[in-house]
C-alpha positions in Angstrom: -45.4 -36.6 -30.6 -44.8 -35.8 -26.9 -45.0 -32.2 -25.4 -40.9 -31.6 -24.5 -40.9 -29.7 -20.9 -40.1 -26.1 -20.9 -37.6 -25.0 -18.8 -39.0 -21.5 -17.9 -39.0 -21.1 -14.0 -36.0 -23.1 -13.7 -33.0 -21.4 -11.8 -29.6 -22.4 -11.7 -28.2 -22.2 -8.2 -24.5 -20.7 -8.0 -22.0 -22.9 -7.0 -20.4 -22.7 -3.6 -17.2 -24.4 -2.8 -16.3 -24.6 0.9 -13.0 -23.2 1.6 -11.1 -25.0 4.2 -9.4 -23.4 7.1 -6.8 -20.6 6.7 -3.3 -22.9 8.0 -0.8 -21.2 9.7 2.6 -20.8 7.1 4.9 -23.6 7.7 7.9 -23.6 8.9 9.9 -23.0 5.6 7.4 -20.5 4.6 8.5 -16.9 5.0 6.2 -14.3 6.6 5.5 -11.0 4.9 7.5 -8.7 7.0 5.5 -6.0 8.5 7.2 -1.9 8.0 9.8 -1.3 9.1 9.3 1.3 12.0 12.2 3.0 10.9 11.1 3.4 7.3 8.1 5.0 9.3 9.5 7.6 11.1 12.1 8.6 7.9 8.9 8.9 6.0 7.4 10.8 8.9 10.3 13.2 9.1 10.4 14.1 5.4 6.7 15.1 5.6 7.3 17.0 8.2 9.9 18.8 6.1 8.0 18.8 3.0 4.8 20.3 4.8 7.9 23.2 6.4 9.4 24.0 3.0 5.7 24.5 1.7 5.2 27.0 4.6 8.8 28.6 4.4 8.4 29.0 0.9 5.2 31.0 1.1 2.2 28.6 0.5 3.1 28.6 -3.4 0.7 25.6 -5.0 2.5 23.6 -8.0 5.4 23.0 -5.7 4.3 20.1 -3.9 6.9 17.8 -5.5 10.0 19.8 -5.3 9.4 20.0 -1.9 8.6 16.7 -1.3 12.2 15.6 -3.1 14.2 18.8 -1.2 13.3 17.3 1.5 13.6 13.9 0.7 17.2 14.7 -0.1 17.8 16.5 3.6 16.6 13.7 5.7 18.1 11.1 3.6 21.6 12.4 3.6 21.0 12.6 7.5 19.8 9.4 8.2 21.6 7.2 5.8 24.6 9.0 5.0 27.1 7.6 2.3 30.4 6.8 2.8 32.9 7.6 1.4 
């Protein structure tokens, strides 16, 4: 009877697949829109708000959120008013 090898010492190596190129989006492809600045700026504006309500109010912790939507609801009415 022959001696079978032993396959101590032997390593597998990871496969690597090569990744082609990144290609530009075709034509009919859409592009992820970057923000909108003026998303930006409202957001901006009711931090702002949020961070004066926080101060006006007298630096109460636990209020975080209701200032966040009080002023959420001030500088959305200005900005995007609905008609009616």
């Amino acid at each position: 009877m022959k001696a079978q090898p032993t396959k101590q010492g032997t390593k597998k190596e990871p496969v690597i697949q090569q990744v082609s190129r990144i290609q530009a989006p075709s034509s009919t492809e859409r592009a992820i829109p970057r923000k909108d600045p003026v998303f930006d700026d409202v957001h901006a504006r009711i931090t702002a708000r949020a961070y004066q309500l926080y101060v006006e109010r007298g630096r109460r912790e636990g209020y975080a959120e209701q200032d966040w939507l009080d002023a959420e609801s001030e500088i959305l009415s200005r900005t995007f008013p609905l008609s009616g």
